[in-house]
PDB file of N, CA, C and O in Angstrom, chain B, residues numbered from 101:
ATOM      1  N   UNK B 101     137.472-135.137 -50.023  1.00  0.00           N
ATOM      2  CA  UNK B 101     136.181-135.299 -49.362  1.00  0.00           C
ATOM      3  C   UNK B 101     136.096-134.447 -48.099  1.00  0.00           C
ATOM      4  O   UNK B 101     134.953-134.112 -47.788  1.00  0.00           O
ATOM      5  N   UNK B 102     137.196-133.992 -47.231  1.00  0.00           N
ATOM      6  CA  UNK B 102     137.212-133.916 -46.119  1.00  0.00           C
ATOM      7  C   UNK B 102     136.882-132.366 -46.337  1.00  0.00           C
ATOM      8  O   UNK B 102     135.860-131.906 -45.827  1.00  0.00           O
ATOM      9  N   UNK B 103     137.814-131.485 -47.157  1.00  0.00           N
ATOM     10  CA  UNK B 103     137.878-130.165 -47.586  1.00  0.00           C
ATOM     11  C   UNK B 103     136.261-129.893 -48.484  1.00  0.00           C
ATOM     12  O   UNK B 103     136.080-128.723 -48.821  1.00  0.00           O
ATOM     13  N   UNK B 104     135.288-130.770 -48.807  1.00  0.00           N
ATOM     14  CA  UNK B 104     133.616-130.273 -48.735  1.00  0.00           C
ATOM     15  C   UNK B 104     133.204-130.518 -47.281  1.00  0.00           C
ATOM     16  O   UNK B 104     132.520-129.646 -46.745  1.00  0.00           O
ATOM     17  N   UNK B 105     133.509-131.488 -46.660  1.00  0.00           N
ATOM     18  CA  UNK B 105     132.193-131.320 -45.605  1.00  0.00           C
ATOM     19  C   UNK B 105     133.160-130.058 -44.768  1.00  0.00           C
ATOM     20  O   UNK B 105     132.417-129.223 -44.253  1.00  0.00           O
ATOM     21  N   UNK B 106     134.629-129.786 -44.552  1.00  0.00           N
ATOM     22  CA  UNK B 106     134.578-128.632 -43.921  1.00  0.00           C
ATOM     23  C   UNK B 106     133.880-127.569 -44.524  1.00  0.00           C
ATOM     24  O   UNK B 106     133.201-126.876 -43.767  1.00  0.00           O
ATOM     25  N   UNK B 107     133.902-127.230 -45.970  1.00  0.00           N
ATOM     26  CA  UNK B 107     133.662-126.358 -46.804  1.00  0.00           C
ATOM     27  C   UNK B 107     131.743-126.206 -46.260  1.00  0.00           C
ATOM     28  O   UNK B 107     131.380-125.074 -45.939  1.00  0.00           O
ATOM     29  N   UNK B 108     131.118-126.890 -46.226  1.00  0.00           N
ATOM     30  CA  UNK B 108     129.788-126.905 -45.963  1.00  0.00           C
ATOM     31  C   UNK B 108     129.754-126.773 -44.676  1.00  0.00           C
ATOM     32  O   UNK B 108     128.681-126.321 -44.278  1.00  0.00           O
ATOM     33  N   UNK B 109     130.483-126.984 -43.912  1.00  0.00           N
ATOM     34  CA  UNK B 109     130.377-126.388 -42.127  1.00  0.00           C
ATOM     35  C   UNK B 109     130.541-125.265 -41.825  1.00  0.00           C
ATOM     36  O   UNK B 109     130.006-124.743 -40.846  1.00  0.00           O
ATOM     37  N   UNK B 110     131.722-124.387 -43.034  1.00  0.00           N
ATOM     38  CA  UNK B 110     131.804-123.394 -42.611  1.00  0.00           C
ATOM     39  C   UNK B 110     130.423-122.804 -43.346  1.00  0.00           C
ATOM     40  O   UNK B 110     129.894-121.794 -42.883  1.00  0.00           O
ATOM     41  N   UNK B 111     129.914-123.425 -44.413  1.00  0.00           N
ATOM     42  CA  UNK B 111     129.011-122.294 -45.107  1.00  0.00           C
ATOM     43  C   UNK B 111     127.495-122.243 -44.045  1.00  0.00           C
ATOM     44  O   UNK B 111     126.441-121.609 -43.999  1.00  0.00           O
ATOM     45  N   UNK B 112     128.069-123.152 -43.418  1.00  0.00           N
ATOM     46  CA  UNK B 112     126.386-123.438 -41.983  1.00  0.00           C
ATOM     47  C   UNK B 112     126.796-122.630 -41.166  1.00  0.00           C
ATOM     48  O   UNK B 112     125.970-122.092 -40.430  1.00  0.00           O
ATOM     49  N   UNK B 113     128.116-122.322 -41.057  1.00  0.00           N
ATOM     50  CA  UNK B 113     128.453-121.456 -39.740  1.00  0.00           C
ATOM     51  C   UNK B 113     127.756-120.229 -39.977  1.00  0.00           C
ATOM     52  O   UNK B 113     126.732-119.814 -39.434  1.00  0.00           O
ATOM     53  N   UNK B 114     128.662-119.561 -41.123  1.00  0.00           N
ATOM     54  CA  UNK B 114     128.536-118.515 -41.863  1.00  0.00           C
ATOM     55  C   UNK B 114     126.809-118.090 -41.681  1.00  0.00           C
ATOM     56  O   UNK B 114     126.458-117.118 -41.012  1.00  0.00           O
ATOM     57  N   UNK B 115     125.821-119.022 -42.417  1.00  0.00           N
ATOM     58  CA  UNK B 115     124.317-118.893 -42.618  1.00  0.00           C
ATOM     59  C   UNK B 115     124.024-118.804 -41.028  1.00  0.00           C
ATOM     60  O   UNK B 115     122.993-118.133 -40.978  1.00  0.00           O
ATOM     61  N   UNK B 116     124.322-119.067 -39.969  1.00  0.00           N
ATOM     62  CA  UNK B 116     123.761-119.349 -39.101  1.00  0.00           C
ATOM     63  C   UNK B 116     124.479-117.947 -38.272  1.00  0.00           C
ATOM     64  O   UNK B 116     123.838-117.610 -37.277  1.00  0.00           O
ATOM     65  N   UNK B 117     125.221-117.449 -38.453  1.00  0.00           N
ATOM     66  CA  UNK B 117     125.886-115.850 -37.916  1.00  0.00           C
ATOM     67  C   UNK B 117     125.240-114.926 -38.638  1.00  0.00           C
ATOM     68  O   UNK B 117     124.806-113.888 -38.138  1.00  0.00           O
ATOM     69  N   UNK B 118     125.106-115.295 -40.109  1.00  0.00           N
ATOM     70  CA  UNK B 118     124.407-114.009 -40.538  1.00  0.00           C
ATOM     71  C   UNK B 118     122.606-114.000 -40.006  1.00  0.00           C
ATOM     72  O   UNK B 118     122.157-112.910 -39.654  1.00  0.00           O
ATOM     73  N   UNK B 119     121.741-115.136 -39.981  1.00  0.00           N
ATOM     74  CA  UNK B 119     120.700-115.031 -39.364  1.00  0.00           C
ATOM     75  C   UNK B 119     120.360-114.861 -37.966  1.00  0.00           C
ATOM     76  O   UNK B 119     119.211-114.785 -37.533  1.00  0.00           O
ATOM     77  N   UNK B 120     121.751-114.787 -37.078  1.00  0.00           N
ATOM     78  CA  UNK B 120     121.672-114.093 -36.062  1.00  0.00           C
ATOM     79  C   UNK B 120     121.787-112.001 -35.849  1.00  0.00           C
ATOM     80  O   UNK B 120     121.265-111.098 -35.196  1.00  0.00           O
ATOM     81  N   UNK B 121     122.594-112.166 -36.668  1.00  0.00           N
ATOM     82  CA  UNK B 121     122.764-110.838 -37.718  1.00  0.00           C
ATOM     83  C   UNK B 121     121.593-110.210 -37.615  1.00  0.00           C
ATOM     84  O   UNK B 121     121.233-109.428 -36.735  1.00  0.00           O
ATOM     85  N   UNK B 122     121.075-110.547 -38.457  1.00  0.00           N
ATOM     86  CA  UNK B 122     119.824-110.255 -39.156  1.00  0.00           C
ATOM     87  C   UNK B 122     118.877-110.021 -37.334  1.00  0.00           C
ATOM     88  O   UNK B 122     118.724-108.930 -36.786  1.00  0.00           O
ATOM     89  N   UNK B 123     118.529-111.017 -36.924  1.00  0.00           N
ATOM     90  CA  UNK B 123     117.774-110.737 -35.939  1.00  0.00           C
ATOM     91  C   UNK B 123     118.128-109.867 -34.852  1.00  0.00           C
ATOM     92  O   UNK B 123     117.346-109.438 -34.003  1.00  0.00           O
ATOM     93  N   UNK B 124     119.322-109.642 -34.932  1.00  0.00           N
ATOM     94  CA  UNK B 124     120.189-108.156 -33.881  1.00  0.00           C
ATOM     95  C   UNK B 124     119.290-106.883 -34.517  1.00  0.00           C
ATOM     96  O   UNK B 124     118.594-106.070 -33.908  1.00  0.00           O
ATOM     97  N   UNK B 125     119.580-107.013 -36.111  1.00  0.00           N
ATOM     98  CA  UNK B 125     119.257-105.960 -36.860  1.00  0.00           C
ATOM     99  C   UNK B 125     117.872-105.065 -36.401  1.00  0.00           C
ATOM    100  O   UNK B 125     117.459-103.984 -35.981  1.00  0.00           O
ATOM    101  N   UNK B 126     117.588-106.155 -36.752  1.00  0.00           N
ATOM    102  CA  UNK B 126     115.737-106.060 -36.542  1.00  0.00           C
ATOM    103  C   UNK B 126     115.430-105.772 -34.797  1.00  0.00           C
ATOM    104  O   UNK B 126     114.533-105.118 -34.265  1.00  0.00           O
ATOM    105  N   UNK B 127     116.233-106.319 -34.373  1.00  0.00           N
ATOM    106  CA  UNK B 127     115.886-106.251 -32.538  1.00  0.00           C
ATOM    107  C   UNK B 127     116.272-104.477 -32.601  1.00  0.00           C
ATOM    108  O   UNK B 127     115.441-103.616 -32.311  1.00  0.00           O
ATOM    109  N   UNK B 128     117.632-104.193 -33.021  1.00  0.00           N
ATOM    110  CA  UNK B 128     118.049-102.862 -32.987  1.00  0.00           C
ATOM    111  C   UNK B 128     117.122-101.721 -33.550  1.00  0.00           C
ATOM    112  O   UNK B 128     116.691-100.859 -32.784  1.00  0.00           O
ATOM    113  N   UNK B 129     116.826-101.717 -34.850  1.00  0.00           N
ATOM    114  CA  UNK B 129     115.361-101.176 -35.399  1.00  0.00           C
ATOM    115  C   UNK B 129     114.331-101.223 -34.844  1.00  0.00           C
ATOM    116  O   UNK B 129     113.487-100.489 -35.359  1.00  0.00           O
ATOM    117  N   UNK B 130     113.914-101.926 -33.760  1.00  0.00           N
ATOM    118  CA  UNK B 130     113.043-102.444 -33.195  1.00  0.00           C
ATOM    119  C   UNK B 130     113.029-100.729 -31.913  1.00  0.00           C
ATOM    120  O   UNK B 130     112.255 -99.781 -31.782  1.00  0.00           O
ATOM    121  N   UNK B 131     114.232-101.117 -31.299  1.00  0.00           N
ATOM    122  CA  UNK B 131     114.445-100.216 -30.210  1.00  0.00           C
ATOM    123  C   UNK B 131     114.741 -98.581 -30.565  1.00  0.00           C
ATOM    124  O   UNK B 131     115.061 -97.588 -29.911  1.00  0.00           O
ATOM    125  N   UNK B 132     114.486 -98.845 -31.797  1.00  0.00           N
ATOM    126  CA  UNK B 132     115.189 -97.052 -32.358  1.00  0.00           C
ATOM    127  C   UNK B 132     113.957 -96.871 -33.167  1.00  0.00           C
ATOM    128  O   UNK B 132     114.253 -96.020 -34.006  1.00  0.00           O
ATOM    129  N   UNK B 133     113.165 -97.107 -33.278  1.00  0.00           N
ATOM    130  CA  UNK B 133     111.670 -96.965 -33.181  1.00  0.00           C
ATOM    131  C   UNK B 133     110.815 -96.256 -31.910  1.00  0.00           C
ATOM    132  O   UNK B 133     110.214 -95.183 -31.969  1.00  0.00           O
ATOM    133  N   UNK B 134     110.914 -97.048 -30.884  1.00  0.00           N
ATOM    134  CA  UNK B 134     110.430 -97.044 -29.893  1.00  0.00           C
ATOM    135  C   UNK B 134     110.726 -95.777 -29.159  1.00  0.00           C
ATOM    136  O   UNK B 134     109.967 -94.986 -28.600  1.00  0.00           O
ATOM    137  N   UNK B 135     112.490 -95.791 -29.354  1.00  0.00           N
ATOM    138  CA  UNK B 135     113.007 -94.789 -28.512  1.00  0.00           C
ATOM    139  C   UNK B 135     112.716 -93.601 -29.357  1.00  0.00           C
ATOM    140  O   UNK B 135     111.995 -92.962 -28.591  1.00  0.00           O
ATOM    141  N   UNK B 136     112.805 -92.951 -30.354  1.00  0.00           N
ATOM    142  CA  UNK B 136     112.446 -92.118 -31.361  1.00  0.00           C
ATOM    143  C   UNK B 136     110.937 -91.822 -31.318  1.00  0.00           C
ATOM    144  O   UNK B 136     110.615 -90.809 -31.940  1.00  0.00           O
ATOM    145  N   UNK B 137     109.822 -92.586 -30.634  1.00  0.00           N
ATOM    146  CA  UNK B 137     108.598 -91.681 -30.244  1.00  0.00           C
ATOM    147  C   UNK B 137     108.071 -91.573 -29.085  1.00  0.00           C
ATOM    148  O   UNK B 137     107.766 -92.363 -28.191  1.00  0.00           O
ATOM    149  N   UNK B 138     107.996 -90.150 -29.287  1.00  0.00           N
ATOM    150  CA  UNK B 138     107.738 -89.068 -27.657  1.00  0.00           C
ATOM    151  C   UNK B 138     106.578 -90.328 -26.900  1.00  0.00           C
ATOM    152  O   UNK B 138     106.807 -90.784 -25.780  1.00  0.00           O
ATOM    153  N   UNK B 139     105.660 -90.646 -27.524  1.00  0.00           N
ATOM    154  CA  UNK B 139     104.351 -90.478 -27.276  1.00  0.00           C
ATOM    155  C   UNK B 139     104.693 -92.122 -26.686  1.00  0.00           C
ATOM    156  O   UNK B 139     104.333 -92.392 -25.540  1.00  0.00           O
ATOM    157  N   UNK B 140     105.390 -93.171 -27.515  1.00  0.00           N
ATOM    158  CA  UNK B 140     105.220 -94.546 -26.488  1.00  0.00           C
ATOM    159  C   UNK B 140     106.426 -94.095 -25.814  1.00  0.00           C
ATOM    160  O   UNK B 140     105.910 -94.313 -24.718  1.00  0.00           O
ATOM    161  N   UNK B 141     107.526 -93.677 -25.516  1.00  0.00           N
ATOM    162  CA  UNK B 141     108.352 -93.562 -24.102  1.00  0.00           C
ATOM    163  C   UNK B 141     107.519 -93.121 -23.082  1.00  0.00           C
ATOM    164  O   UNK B 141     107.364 -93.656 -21.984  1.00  0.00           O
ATOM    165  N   UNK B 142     106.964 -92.060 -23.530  1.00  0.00           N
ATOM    166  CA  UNK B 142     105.748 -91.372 -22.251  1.00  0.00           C
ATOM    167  C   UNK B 142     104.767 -92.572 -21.707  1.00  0.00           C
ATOM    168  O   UNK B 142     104.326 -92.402 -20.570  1.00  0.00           O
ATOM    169  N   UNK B 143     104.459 -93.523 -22.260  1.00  0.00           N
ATOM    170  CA  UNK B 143     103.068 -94.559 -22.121  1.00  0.00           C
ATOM    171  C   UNK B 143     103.990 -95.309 -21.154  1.00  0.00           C
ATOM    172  O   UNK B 143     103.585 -95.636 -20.039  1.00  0.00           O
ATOM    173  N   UNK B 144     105.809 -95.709 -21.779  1.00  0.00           N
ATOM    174  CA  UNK B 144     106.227 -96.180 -21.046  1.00  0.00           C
ATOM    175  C   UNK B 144     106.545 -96.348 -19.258  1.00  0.00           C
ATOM    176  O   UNK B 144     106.545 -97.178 -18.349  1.00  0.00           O
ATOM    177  N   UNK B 145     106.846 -94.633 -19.612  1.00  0.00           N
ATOM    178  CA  UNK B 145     107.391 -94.438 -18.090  1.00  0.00           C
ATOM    179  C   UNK B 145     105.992 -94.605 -17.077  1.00  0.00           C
ATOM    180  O   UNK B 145     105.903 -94.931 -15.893  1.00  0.00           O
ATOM    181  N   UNK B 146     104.831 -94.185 -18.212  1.00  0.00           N
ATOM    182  CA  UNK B 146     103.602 -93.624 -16.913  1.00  0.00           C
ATOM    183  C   UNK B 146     103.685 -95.217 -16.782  1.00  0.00           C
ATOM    184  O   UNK B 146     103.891 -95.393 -15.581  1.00  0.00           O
ATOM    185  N   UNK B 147     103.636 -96.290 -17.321  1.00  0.00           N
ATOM    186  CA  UNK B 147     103.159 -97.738 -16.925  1.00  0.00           C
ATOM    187  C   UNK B 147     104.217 -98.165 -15.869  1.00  0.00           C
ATOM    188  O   UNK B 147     104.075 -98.755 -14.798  1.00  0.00           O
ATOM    189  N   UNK B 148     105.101 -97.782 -16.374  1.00  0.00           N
ATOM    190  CA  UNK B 148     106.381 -98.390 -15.062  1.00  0.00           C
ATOM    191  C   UNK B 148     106.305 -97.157 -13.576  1.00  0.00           C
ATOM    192  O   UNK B 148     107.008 -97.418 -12.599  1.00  0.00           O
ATOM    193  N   UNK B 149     105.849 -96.505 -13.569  1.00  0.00           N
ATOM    194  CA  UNK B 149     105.057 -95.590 -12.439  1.00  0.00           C
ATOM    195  C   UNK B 149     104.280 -96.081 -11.884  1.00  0.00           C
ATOM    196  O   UNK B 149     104.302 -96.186 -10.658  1.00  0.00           O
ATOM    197  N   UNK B 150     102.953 -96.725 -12.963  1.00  0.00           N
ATOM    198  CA  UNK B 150     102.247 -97.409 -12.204  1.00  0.00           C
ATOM    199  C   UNK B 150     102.461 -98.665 -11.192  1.00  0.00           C
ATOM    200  O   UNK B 150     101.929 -98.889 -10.104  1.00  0.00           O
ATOM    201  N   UNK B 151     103.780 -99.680 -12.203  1.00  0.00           N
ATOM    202  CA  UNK B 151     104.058-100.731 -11.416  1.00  0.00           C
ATOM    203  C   UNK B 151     104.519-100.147  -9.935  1.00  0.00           C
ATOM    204  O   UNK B 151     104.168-100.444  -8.793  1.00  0.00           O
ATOM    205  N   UNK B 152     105.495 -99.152 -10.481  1.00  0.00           N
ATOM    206  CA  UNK B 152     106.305 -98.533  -8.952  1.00  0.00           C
ATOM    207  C   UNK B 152     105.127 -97.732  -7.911  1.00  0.00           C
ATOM    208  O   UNK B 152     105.577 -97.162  -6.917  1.00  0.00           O
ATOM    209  N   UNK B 153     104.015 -97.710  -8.097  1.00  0.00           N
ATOM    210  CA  UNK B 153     103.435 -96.950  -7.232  1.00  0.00           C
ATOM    211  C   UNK B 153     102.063 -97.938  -6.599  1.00  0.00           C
ATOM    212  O   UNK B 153     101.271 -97.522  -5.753  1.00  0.00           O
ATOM    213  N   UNK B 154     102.026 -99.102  -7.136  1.00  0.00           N
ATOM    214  CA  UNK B 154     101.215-100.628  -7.130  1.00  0.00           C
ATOM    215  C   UNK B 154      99.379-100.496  -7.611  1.00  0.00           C
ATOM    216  O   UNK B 154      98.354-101.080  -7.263  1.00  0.00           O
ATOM    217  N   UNK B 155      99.690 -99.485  -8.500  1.00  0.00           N
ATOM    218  CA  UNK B 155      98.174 -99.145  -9.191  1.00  0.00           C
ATOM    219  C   UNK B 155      98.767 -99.955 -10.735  1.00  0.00           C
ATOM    220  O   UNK B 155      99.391 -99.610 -11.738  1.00  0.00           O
ATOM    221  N   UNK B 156      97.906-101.671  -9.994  1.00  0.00           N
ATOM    222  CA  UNK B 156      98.103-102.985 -11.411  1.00  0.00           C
ATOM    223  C   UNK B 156      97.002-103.855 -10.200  1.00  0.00           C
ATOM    224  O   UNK B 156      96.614-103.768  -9.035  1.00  0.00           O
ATOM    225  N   UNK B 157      96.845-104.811 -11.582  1.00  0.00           N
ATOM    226  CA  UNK B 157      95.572-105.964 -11.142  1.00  0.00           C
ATOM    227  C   UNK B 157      96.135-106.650 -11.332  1.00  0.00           C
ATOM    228  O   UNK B 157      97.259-106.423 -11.780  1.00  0.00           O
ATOM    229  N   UNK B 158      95.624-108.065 -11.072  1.00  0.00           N
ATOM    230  CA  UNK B 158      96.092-109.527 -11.421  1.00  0.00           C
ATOM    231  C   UNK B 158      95.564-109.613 -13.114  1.00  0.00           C
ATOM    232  O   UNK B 158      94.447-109.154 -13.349  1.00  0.00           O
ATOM    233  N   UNK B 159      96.275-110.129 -14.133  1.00  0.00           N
ATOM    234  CA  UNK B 159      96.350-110.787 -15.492  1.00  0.00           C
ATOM    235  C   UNK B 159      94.320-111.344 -15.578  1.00  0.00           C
ATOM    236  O   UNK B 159      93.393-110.899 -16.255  1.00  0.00           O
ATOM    237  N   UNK B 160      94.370-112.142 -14.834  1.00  0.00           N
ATOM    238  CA  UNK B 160      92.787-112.332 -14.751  1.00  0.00           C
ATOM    239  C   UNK B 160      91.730-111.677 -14.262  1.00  0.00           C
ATOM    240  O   UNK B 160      90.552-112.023 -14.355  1.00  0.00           O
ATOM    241  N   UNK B 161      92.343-110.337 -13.525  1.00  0.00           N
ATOM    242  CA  UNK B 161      90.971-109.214 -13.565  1.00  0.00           C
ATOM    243  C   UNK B 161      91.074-108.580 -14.427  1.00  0.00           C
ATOM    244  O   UNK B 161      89.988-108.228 -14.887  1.00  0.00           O
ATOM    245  N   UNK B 162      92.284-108.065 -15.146  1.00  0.00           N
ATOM    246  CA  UNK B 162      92.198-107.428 -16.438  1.00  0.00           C
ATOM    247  C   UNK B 162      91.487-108.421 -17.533  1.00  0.00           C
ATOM    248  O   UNK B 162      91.217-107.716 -18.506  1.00  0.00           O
ATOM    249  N   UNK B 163      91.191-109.391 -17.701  1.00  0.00           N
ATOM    250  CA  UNK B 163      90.677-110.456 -18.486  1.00  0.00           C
ATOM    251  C   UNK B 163      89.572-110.208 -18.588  1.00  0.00           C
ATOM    252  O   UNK B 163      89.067-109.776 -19.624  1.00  0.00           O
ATOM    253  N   UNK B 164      88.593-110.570 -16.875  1.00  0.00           N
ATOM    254  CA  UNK B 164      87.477-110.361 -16.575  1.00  0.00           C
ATOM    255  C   UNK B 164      87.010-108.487 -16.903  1.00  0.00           C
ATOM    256  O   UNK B 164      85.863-108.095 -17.123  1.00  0.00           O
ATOM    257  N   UNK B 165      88.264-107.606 -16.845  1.00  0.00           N
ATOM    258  CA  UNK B 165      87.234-106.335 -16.797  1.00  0.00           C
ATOM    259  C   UNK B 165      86.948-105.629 -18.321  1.00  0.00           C
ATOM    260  O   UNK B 165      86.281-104.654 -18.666  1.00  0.00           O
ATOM    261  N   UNK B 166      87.996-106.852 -19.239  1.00  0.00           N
ATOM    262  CA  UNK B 166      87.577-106.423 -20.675  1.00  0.00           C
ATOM    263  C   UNK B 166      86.893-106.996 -21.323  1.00  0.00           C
ATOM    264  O   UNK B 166      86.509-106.635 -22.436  1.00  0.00           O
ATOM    265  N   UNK B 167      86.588-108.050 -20.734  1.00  0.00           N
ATOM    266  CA  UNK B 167      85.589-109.063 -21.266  1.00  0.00           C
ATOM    267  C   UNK B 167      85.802-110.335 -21.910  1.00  0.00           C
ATOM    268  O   UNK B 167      85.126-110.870 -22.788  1.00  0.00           O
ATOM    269  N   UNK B 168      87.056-110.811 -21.219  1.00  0.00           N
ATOM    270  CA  UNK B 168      87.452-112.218 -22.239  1.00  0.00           C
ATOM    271  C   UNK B 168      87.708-112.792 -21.331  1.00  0.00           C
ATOM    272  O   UNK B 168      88.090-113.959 -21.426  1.00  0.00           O
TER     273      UNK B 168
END
């Protein structure tokens, strides 16, 4: 009895490493996307320029100036 419920702990371990796995995967693909086009790194840096140079609104004037 004892050698199934270990047997099923490890197979939860196991399921539960590989669906962390999996979400590395996807996080990693995620970033080798991103980094691989010219055009959003560029959007990137100009936005983090902007933070660094303090041309940003508050969350609720951007709300109000798009119309929601």
């Amino acid at each position: 009895m004892d050698s199934i419920i270990e047997e099923d702990n490890a197979v939860n371990i196991l399921l539960g490493t590989l669906e962390k796995l999996d979400d590395e995967i996807e996080s990693a693909i995620d970033t080798l996307e991103v980094m691989s086009d010219p055009e959003t790194l560029k959007n990137i840096e100009e936005g983090l320029n902007d933070i660094k140079e303090g041309r940003i609104i508050p969350f609720e004037e951007f709300l109000i100036k798009h119309g929601y």
